[in-house]
Every structure is written in structure tokens, then in C-alpha cells.
C-alpha positions in Angstrom: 11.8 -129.3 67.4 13.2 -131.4 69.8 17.0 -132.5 69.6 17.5 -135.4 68.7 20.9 -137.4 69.6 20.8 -139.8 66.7 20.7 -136.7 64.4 24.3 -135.1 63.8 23.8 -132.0 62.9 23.6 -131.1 59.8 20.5 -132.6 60.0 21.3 -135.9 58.1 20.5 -139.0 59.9 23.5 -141.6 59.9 23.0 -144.5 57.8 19.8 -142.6 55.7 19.4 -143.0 52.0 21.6 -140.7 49.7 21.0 -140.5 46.2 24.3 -140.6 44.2 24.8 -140.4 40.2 27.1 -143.5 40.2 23.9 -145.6 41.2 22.2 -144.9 37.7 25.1 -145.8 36.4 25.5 -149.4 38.2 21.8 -149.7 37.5 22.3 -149.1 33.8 25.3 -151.7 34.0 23.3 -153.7 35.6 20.5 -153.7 32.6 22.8 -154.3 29.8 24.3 -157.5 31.9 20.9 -158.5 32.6 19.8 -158.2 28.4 23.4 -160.2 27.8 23.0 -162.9 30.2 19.0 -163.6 28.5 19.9 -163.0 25.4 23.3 -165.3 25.7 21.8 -168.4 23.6 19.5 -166.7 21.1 21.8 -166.7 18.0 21.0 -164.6 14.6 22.7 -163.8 11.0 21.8 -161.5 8.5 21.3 -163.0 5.1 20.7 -162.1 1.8 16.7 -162.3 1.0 17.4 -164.8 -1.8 18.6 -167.1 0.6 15.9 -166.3 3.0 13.8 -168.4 0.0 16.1 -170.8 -0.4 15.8 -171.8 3.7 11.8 -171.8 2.8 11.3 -173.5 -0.1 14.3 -175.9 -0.5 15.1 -177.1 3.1 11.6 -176.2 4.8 13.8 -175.4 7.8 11.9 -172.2 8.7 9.2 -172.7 11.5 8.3 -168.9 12.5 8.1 -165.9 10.5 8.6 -162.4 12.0 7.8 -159.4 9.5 8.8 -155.7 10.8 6.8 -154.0 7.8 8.1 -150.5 9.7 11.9 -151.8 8.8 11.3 -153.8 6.1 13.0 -156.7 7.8 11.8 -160.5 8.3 12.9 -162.7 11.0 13.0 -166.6 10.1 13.3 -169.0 13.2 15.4 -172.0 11.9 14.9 -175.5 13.1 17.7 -177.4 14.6 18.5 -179.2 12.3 18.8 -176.3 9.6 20.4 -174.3 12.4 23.9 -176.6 12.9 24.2 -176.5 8.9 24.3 -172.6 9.0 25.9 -172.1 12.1 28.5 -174.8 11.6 31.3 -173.1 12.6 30.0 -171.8 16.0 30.4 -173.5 18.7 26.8 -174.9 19.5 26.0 -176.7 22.3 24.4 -180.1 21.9 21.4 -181.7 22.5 20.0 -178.4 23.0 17.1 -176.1 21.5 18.6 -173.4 19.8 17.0 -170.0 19.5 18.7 -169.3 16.1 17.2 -166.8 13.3 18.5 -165.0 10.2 17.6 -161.4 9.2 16.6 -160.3 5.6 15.5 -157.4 4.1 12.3 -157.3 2.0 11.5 -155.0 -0.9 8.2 -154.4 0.4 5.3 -155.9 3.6 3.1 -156.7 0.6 5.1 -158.2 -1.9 6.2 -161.0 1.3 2.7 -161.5 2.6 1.9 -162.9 -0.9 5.0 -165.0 -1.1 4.4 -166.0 2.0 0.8 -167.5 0.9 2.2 -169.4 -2.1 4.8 -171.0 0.2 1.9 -172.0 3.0 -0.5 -173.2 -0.7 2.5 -175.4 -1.7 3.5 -176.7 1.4 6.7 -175.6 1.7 6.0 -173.4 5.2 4.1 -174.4 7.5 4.8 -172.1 10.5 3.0 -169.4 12.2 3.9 -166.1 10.9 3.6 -162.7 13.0 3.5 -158.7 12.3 5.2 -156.4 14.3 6.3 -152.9 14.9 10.1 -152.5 15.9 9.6 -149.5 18.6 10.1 -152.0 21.4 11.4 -151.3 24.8 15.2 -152.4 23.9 15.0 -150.7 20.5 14.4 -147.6 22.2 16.4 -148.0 24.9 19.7 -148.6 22.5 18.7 -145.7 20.3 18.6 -143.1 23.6 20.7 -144.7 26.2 24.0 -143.8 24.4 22.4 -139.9 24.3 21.7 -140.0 28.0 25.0 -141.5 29.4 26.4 -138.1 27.2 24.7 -136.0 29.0 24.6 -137.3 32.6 28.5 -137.6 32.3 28.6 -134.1 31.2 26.2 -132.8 34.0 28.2 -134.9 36.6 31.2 -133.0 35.7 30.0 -129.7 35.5 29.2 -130.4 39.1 31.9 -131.8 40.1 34.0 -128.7 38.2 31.4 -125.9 39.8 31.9 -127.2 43.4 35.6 -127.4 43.9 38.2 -126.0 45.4 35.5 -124.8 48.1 32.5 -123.4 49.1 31.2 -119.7 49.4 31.9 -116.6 47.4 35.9 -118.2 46.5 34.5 -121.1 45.5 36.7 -122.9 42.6 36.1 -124.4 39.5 34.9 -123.2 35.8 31.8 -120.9 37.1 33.8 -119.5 39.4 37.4 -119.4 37.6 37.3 -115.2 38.0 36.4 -115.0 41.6 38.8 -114.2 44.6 40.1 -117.0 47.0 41.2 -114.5 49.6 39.9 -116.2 52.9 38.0 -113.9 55.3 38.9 -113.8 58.7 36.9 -112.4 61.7 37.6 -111.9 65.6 35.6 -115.0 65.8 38.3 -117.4 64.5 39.0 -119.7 66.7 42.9 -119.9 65.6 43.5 -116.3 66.7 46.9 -114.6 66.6 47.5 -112.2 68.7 50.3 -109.2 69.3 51.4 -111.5 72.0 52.5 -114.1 70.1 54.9 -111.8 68.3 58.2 -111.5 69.8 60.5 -109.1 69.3 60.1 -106.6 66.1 59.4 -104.1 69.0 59.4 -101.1 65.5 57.5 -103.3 63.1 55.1 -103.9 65.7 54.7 -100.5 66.8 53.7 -99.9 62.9 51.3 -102.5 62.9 49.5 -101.6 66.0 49.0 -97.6 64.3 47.4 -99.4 61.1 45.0 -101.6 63.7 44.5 -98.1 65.5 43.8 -96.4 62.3 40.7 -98.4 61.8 39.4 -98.8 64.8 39.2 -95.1 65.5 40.1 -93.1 62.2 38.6 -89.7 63.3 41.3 -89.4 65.4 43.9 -89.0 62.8 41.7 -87.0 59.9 40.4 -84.9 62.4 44.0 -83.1 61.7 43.6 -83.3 58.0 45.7 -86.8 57.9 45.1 -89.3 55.7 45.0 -93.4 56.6 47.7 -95.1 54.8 46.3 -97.1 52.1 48.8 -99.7 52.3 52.2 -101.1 53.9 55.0 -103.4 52.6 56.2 -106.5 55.0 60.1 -106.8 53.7 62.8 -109.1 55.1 64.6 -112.3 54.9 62.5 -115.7 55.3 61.2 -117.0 58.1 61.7 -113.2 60.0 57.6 -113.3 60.9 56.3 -111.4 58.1 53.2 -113.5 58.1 52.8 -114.2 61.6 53.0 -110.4 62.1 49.8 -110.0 59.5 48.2 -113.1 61.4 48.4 -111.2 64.4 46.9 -108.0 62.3 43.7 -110.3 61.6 43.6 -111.0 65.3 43.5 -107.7 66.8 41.7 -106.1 64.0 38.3 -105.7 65.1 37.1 -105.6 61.2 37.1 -108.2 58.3 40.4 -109.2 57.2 40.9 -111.1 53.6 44.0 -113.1 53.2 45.2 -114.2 49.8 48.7 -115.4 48.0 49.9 -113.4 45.1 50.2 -117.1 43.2 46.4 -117.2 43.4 45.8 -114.3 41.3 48.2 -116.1 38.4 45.8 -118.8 36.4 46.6 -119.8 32.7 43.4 -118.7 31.7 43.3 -115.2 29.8 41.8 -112.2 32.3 41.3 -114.6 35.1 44.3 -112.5 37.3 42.9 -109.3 36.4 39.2 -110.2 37.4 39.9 -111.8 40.7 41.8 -108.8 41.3 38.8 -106.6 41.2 36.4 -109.4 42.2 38.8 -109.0 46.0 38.3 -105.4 46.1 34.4 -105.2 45.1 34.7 -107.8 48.4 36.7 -105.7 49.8 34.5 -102.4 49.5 31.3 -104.1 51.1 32.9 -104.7 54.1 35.0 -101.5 54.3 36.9 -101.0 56.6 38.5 -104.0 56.5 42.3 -105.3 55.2 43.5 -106.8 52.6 46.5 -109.1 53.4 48.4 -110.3 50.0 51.2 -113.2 50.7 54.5 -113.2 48.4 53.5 -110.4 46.6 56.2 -110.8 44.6 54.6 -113.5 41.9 52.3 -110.7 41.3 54.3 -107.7 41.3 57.6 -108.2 39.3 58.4 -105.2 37.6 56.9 -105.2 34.3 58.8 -105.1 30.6 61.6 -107.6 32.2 60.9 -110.3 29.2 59.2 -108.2 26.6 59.5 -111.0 24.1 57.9 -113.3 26.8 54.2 -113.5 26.0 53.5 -115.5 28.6 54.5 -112.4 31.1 51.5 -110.7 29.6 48.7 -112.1 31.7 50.7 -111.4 34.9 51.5 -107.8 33.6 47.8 -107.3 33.1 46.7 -108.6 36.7 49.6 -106.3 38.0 48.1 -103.7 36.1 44.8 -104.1 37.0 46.5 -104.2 41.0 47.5 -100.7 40.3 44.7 -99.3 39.3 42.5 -100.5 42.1 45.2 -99.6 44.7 45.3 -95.9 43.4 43.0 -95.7 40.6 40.2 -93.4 39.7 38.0 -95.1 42.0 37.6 -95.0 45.7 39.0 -97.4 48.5 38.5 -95.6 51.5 38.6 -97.6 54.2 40.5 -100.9 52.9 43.9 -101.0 53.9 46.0 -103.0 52.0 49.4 -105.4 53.6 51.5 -107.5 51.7 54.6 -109.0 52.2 58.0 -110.4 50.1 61.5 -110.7 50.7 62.2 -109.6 47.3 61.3 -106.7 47.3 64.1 -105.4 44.7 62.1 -107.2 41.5 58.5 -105.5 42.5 57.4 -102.4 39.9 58.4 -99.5 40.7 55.2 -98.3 40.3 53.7 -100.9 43.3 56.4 -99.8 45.5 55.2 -95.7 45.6 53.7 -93.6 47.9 50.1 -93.7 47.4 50.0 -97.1 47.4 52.0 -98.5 49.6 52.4 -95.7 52.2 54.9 -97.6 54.3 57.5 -99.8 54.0 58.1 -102.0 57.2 61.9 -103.5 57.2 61.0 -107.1 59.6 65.3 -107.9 59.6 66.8 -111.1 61.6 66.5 -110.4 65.3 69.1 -109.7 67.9 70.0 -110.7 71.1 66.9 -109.0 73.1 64.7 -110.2 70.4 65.8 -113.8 70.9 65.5 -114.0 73.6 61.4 -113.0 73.8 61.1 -115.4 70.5 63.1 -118.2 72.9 60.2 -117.7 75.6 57.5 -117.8 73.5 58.4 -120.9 71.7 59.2 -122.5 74.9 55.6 -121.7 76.3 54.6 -125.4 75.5 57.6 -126.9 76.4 58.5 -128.9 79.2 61.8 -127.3 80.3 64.5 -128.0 83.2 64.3 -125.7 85.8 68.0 -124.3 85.5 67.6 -123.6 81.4 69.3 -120.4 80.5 67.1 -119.1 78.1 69.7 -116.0 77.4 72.4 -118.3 76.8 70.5 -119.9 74.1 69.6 -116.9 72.5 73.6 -115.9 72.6 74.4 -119.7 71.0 72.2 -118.7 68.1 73.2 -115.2 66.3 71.8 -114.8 62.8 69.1 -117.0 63.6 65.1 -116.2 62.2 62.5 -116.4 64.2 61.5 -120.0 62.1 64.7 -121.2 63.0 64.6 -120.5 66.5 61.2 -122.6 66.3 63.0 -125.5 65.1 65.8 -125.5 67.5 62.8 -125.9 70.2 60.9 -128.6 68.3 64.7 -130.2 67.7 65.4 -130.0 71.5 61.8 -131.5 72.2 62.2 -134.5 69.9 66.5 -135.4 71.2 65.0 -135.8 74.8 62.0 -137.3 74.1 64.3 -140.1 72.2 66.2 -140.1 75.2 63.0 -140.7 77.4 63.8 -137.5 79.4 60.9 -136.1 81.0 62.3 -132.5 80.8 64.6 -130.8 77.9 67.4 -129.6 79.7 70.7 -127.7 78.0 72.3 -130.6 76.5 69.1 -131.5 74.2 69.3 -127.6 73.1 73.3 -127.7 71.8 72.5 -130.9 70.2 69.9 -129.6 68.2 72.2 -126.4 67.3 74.4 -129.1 66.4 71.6 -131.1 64.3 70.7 -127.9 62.9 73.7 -126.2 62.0 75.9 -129.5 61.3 73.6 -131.8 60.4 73.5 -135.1 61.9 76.5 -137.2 63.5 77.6 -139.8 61.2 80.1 -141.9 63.6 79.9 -144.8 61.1 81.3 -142.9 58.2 84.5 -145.0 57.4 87.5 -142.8 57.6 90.9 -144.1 57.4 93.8 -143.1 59.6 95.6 -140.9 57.2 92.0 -138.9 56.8 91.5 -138.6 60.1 95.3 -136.9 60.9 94.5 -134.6 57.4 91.6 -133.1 59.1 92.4 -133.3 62.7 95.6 -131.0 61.1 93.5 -129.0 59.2 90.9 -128.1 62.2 93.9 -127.5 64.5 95.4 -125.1 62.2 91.9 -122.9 62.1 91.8 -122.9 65.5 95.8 -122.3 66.4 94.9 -119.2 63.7 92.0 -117.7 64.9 93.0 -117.8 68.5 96.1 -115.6 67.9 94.1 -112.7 66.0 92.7 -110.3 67.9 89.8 -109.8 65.4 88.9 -113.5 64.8 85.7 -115.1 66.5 86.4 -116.6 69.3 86.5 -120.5 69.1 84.2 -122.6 71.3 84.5 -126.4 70.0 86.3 -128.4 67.0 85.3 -131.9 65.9 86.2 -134.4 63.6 83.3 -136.5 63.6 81.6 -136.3 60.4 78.1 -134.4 60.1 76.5 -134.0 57.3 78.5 -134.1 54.3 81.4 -132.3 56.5 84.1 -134.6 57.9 84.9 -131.8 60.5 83.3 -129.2 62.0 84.4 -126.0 64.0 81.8 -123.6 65.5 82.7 -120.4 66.6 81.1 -117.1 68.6 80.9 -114.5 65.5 80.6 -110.7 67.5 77.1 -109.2 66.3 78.3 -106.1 64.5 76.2 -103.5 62.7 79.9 -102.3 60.7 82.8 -104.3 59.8 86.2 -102.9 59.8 88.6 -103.8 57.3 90.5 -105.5 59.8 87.9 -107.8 61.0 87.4 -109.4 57.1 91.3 -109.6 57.0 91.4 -111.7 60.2 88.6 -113.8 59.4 90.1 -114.6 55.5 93.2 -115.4 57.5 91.5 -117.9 60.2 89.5 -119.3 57.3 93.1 -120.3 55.6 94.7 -121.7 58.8 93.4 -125.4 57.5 95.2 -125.4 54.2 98.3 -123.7 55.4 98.6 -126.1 58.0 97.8 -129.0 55.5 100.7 -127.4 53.8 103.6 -126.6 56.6 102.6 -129.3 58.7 102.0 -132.6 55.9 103.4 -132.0 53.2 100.8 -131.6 50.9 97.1 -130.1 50.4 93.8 -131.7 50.1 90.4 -131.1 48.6 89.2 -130.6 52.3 89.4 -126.8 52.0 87.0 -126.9 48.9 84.5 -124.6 51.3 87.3 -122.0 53.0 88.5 -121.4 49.3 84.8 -120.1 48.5 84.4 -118.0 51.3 87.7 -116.7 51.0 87.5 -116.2 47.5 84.0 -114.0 47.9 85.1 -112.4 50.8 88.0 -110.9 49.1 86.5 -110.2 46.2 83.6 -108.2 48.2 86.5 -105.4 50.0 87.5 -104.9 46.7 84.6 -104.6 44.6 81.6 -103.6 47.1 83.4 -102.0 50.0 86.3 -100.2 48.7 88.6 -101.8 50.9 91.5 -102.1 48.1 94.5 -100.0 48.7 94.7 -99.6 44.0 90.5 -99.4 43.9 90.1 -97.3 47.1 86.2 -95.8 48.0 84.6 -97.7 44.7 81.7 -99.6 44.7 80.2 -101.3 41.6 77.1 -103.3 44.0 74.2 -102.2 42.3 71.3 -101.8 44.8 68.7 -101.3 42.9 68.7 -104.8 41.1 68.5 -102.9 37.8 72.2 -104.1 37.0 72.3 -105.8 33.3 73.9 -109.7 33.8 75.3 -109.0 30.1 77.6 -105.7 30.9 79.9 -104.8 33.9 80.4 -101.5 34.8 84.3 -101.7 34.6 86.9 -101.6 31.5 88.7 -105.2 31.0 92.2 -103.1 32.7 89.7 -102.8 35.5 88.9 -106.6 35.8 92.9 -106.9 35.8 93.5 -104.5 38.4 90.4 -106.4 40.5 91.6 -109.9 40.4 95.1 -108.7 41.0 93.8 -107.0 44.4 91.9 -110.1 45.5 95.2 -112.4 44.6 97.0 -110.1 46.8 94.8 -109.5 49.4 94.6 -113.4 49.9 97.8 -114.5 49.4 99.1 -112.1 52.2 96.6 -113.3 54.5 97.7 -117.0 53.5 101.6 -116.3 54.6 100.1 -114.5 57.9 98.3 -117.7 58.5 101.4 -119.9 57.6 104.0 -117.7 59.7 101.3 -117.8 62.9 101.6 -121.9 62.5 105.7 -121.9 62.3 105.6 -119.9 65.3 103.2 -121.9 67.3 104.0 -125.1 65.7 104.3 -126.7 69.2 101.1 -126.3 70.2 99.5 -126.7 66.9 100.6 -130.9 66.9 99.8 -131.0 70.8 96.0 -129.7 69.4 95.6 -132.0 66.8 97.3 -135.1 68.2 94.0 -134.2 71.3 91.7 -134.1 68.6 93.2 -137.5 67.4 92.6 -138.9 70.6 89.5 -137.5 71.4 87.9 -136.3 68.7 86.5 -132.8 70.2 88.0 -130.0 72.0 86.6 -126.7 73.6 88.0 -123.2 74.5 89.8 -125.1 77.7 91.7 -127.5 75.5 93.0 -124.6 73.6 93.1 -122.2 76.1 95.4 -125.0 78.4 97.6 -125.3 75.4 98.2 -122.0 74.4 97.5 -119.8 77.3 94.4 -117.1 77.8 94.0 -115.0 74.6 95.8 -112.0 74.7 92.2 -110.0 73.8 89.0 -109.9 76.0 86.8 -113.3 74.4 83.0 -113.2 74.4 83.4 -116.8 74.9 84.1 -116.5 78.9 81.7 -113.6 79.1 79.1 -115.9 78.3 80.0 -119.6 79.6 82.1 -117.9 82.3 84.6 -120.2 84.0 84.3 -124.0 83.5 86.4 -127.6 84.0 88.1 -129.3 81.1 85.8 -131.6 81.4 82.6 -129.4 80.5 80.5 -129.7 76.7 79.8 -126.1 76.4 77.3 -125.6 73.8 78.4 -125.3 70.1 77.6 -122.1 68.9 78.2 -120.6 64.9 78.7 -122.2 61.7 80.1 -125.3 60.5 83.2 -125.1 58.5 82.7 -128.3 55.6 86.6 -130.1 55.6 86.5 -133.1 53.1 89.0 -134.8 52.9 88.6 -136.2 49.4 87.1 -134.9 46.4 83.9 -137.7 46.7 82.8 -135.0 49.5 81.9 -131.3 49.1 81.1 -128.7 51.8 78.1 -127.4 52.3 77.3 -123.5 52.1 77.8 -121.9 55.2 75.4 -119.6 56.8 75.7 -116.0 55.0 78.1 -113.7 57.2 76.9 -110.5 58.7 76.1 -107.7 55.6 77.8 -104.9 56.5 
């Protein structure tokens, strides 16, 4: 055949006729108007068959007769006259010919046609009279049409139910309620994913690639007597690239891979969880080998008998169940590998988390530096960047960031200089989207009076006069006192990436944290609402030596953290003298960091006013202002190792967390960024 250009191609010519069900029903519409509009001056009234003969015989004002003789009904067309005296109280038009007739019924065909003779021998009718049968077109059509708009309504739905939520085998709806929406990826797809365009995760990775490898050539791992693993467990925080990692499985994989959430196995229809469940692996099994990719396992896979008296558990329980069984059942699976992924792992069933079924547990953590750095160049691929853009500064100005993040501090970058009508993103457009993203955004028209603005210029000097005089405190890098966010200063700080904590490093940073309310204290007179956030983390921070790590010199080497998740919300695992003992520690352990802070401020005192009297004037400082005041730490500072040597008049780069200082109760501060774990 030959192509064609008019003809798209599916093979339906533009602008050619397509039959749709909402046409019968405008033609339908369209009939019933139609029968209104004619039938709008023809008026009728039943009457009683006595009065039928009265209109006959006393006011001769019948001209036709009508006789159904199927219905036992007679039709008597009134004269004009007759017709204004019985329908006196409509609204007739005048000077008109009305079409008006009244309805009777008749005891019998027979018993009228010989009433209807005496009345033509006496002269008191004098019409034409007819004989009919009532099956007429509109008869009929009133008697069925009701019937048929049922049923084409009903059809039209159970079309409409049958085709969504899409096409093919996954296909939605009520005929296809039980069946699995898992999506099947090929190597055709045009959105491929490749190993490539993971960064980092070097060790999950490597993991990943052995599963790809143990499909593509199996015989070279059972030819030892070695089994493929039948499935592994993606587990980490959010946006860490547990997905993207299984995207790029789909793209390397040179077999079928099915992707499906574990929230599309849950429906509120009885069985349905359990049946999609087996309709994925009876998928699954035809195109062995393949892999089956299942999202947020986790609304599938809580561990069961949590809320016995729940029934509404008990569908999920069952498609969990049935989940089991086809991941180590009775029946075979050979060849289907099976990846899924959570970041809660500690509610899944036990029995999901074994050997057997999943085989593997892949840990996909928060990357460090070298791994930021790679996600930092693959992000910027697309980007049009300056030419002197340190991408491992940016990665340093970003610790405990996720991959997703890192992504946004790009696409935040992009957008500043674009608003800026830059045709490159250099530096500056990169801190102020750490700033935008960390802080939130600037919010120079806040009103703040000048009393506010000297209560938390005082209270950022005294974090910063603190934590530059501990050996163990982050090094500082900028302080503001414009508002961002719902914070009306900020403080940003280079936190050491540590994989342990020593005691001494959470006593310095409780101590730092308390520098703003001591030197609200020693340095106005009074305290303000503006260390609402420090309280928190100092509170919990405290609170974690003695309870999680054993830090407390009356509750040394104890540890009541359960990991296992199985710990009861209703019981603690210490006596009430024990609670005592616990809250006493953490009362200690803060108030003694409070006085450290508060002698630190009487001794520097000094520079503490010449600090916040610049951050009056000027509203931000960096590690020169401080550094110029006080003189050069007396401990090495990452800070230098990484910006190196710079004027006073630099903008280094902001680099930590925000610390939330309101300075009236109408403003909270906003949860910080959790600290490092250990």
C-alpha cells in the first residue's frame, strides 16, 4: 500500500467520521424535543365517561370520535367553543384552532358503537368517528425507550470501567481489578538508565552489576554448585538513589524487567492484593529470566499481627502472605529475580526480610565527599557552568546532603542565574541556592525593630564567640541576621564528617549551641523566645549520651535504643528511680555546658560586642570578621583548608545548617538537618 501523508498513522484519516455513544443520545434528545415542540398546542383531559355523554348529547360539542377498542379508550375532539368552557383555566390562545380532546374509558368497543348510532339517529353527533389500534410508533417508542437508555448507559460504563487505567495485560478497571500493573521494561526503552548515570555508591553498585551478571550468564556461577540470589533489598534514607539504582538495573539488564509500587498491590476490594500478587509472577515466569522491581515495599510488607483488632490489616496481611509464598513457596521461580526497595526497613516481616528470599540486603547510605563529588558532575552534565567552578568545593559546602538534594542545589543554581540573565552559573548562584535551600528564602522586608535586631545580632555573636574557642566545635563560616524562612538569623557552619563521635565533640557542640541564650543572658539582661530551636537540640542531644550512648558518668555503658523497632510505646525499659537518675544526668550535663558557655563570653566579652555591634552594621560576617577580631583559632580549621586564604571583603559560600533565632514567640524555628548518627 502506498503511504499516504494525509493518513497519521494509526491509520485514521483526520477529520473522518467516528461513531460515538453520546450521538444516540443527542439524537434521542433530539426526538423527544421534536415530539414536544408538534405536539405543544394539541391539549387533552381525561374525563369520566359520563361526562364523555354529557359533551355528546347536551352541548353537541364533540366533532370526531376516536375509539382504541385494544385500550378501551375514546378520544372526543371538542369544538372551540366547548373547548374554552373546559379548559377555562388554561391559558388558551385566541382566535386560534385548538386541537383539544378528552379521554374516557369505555366498558366495552360494542356497547359505544351502539351508543354511538343512537347519538348520529337523534342528531346529537354528527362527526366522523374512527377505529384504531394503539401500537403506534410513539406508543412503542415510550414503552421501550426508557428500557434502552438503561441499558446503553450501562453498556457505556462497563466500557468506560473495562478500558481504564490503561491498556495491555495491566489494564485497569472492574474486568481487570485482579491483574498486575507492574510496567515492563525492555532494552528498547527509549528512557534508558544506565550504570553511568549512577554516581557514587561504588559497593551498592558493584552488587547490582553481580545480579545483572547473574542473568546474563548464570552458568558461570552454578557451574560451582552456587545458587542465583532470588532477591535483594534497596535500604537507605530518601532520595539516596534507590530507584535510580533499579532504573539503571532495567537498563543494563539485557532481559524483561517489571516495575511495580507496593501501594498497587493494596485495593479495598477483598483478594484483589493477593491475586495481582500471583497474576505478577505467572507474568513473571513467562518471561523468566527477568526481574521483578517492587517500589516502597514497605506498604506491602509491614510486619504482620501489629493491629490484630484492625480488620482492615487483613487484606494487606493476606497479599503479604501470598508475597511469601510466591517468593519461597512450594513452587518454582527460577530465573526471576526479585528487587525492592524501602527506607523502612525496620517495620517489614521478619519473615520478608530472610534469607531465601531476599538473599541480600544492599545499605544505599548518604554519600560522602568522593561520592559528591561524581553526583556534582553528573548533575552538572546539562548545565551551563563558568569555567573556574570548583566542583569539589561544592561538594565540601554540602555534607549530609542526598543525592536528590544535590539535584536541587543544581536546578536552584540554574534558575538564580537565569533570573539574573547570566549566561553561565558561576559560584555565587551555587551558595545562594545552599542558602535557598538550607535557609529558605531572604525576607529583607520582614519588619524588625531595633531592639530585635540587637537581641539577635547578640545572640548569633554569642554562638559564634563560643564555638570559635572550642577546639571541638565546627568551624564557623558566616552569621546573618537577615531573616530566611521563618528564622530571623541564621549561622552556617563546616560540621567534620565523622564516622564516631567522641564524647567531647557532643559536649562542645551542646555548649556552642547555648552560646545565644547565655549571651542573651550576660550581655542583655534578659532571655528571649529566640533560642526555642538550640533548647531542642540541646535537650535531645543530652538526652541521647545518656540514654543511647552511655556517655553519663551515674548511667555509664547503658543503652536502652532499641534497634529492632520492636520496643512497646506503652512500657520503658527503666524503673521510675531510673527516669530520676536520667533527667537528673541530662540537667547536669546541660547546665555545665551552659556556665562553660557563659564563662567563655565573660572572658571574651570584648570581642563578643565588637562582633555583634559588625553584624548590626552589616548584617553578615565570615571567618575573617571573626578571625580579625579574635585572632586565628588556636586548633587547625577545615575552614581555611578548603577556602584557603581570602580578603575581608570575600562571600565565601555558606555551608551547614541554619540555626532558627526568633526573636518573639509569633516565630518558631524550623527543624534542623539531623546531625551525624554515630
Amino acid at each position: 500500500m502506498a503511504f499516504n501523508p494525509s493518513t497519521p498513522p494509526g491509520g485514521q484519516r483526520k477529520g473522518s467520521f467516528k461513531f460515538s455513544l453520546w450521538w444516540m443520545y443527542a439524537i434521542v434528545f433530539l426526538f423527544l424535543a421534536g415530539i414536544f415542540y408538534f405536539d405543544n398546542n394539541t391539549i387533552s383531559k381525561d374525563v369520566s365517561y359520563s361526562e364523555f355523554e354529557k359533551y355528546v348529547e347536551q352541548d353537541h360539542g364533540i366533532e370526531k370520535i376516536v375509539v382504541y377498542s385494544d385500550k378501551k379508550v375514546v378520544e372526543g375532539y371538542l369544538t372551540d367553543s366547548l373547548a374554552r368552557v373546559v379548559f377555562a383555566n388554561s391559558n388558551l390562545p385566541a382566535g386560534e384552532h385548538l386541537q383539544a380532546h378528552v379521554e374516557a374509558q369505555i366498558p366495552s368497543a360494542d356497547r359505544l358503537s351502539t351508543k354511538i348510532d343512537e347519538w348520529q339517529t337523534s342528531g346529537a353527533f354528527k362527526g366522523t368517528v374512527e377505529y384504531k389500534q394503539s401500537s403506534g410508533l410513539t406508543s412503542l417508542l415510550w414503552s421501550v425507550l426508557p428500557f434502552a437508555l438503561i441499558i446503553g448507559v450501562w453498556f457505556f460504563l462497563m466500557r468506560r470501567m473495562s478500558s481504564a487505567g490503561g491498556g495491555g495485560a495491566a489494564g485497569g478497571g472492574i474486568f481487570n481489578v485482579g491483574k498486575s500493573k507492574a510496567m515492563l521494561f525492555d532494552k528498547n526503552n527509549s528512557e534508558r538508565v544506565t550504570f553511568k548515570d549512577v554516581a557514587g555508591l561504588s559497593e551498592a553498585k558493584t552488587e547490582i552489576e553481580e545480579i545483572v551478571e547473574f542473568l546474563k550468564n548464570p552458568q558461570r556461577y552454578t557451574n560451582l554448585g552456587g545458587k542465583i540470589p532470588k532477591g535483594a533489598l534497596l535500604v537507605g534514607p530518601p532520595g539516596t538513589g534507590k530507584t535510580l539504582l533499579a532504573k539503571a538495573v532495567a537498563g543494563e539488564a539485557d532481559v524483561p524487567f517489571f516495575s511495580m509500587s507496593g501501594s498497587d498491590f493494596v485495593e479495598m476490594f477483598v483478594g484483589v492484593g493477593a491475586s495481582r500478587v500471583r497474576d505478577l509472577f505467572r507474568q513473571a515466569k513467562e518471561k523468566a529470566p527477568c526481574i521483578v522491581f517492587i517500589d516502597e515495599i514497605d506498604a506491602v510488607g509491614r510486619a504482620r499481627g501489629k493491629n490484630a483488632g484492625m480488620g482492615a490489616n487483613d487484606e494487606r496481611e493476606n497479599t503479604l502472605n501470598q508475597l511469601l509464598t510466591e517468593m519461597d513457596g512450594f513452587g518454582s521461580n527460577s530465573g526471576v529475580i526479585i528487587l525492592a526497595a524501602t527506607n523502612r526497613a525496620d517495620i517489614l516481616d521478619k519473615a520478608l526480610m530472610r534469607a531465601g528470599r531476599f538473599d541480600r540486603q544492599i545499605y544505599v547510605d548518604l554519600p560522602d565527599l568522593p561520592d559528591r563529588v561524581e553526583i556534582f558532575k553528573v548533575h552538572l552534565r546539562k548545565v551551563k557552568t563558568a569555567p573556574d567552578l570548583d566542583i569539589d568545593l561544592l561538594a565540601r559546602q554540602t555534607p549530609g546532603f542526598s543525592g536528590a538534594d544535590i539535584a536541587n542545589v543544581c536546578n536552584e543554581a540554574a534558575l538564580i542565574a537565569a533570573r539574573n540573565n547570566k549566561t553561565q552559573v558561576d559560584k555565587n548562584d551555587f551558595n545562594a541556592a545552599v542558602d535557598r535551600i538550607i535557609g529558605g528564602l531572604e525576607k529583607r522586608s520582614k519588619i524588625v525593630t531595633d531592639d530585635e535586631k540587637r537581641a539577635i545580632a547578640v545572640h548569633e555573636a554569642g554562638h559564634a564567640t563560643v564555638s570559635w574557642h572550642l577546639q571541638y566545635a565546627n568551624p564557623l563560616v558566616k552569621v546573618t541576621i537577615v531573616p530566611r524562612g521563618k528564622a530571623l538569623g541564621a549561622a552556617w557552619y563546616l560540621p567534620e564528617e565523622r564516622q564516631i563521635t567522641p564524647s567531647q565533640v557532643l559536649l562542645d557542640d551542646i555548649c556552642s549551641l547555648l552560646g545565644g541564650r547565655a549571651a542573651e543572658e550576660l550581655f542583655l539582661g534578659h532571655i528571649s523566645t529566640g533560642a526555642a530551636n538550640d533548647l531542642e537540640r540541646v535537650t535531645k542531644q543530652a538526652y541521647a549520651m545518656v540514654v543511647y550512648y552511655g556517655m553519663s558518668e551515674r548511667l555509664p555503658n547503658l543503652c536502652y535504643y532499641d534497634s529492632s523497632g520492636q520496643e512497646s510505646i506503652f512500657t520503658k525499659p527503666y524503673s521510675n528511680d531510673r527516669a530520676q537518675i536520667i533527667d537528673e544526668e541530662v540537667s547536669r550535663i546541660v547546665t555545665e555546658q551552659y556556665e562553660r558557655a557563659k564563662a567563655i563570653l565573660r572572658q571574651y566579652a570584648e570581642g563578643h560586642k565588637e562582633l555583634a555591634n559588625t553584624l548590626i552594621s552589616r548584617e553578615v560576617i565570615f571567618t575573617a570578621d571573626v578571625e580579625r577580631i579574635f585572632g586565628p583559632r588556636q586548633w587547625t580549621s577545615r575552614t581555611d583548608e578548603i577556602f584557603g586564604a581570602r580578603d575581608d571583603n570575600a562571600t565565601p559560600p555558606p555551608i551547614e545548617d541554619v540555626e532558627a533565632t526568633p526573636a518573639d514567640p509569633r516565630l518558631e524555628g524550623r527543624p534542623d538537618r539531623p546531625a551525624n548518627k554515630n
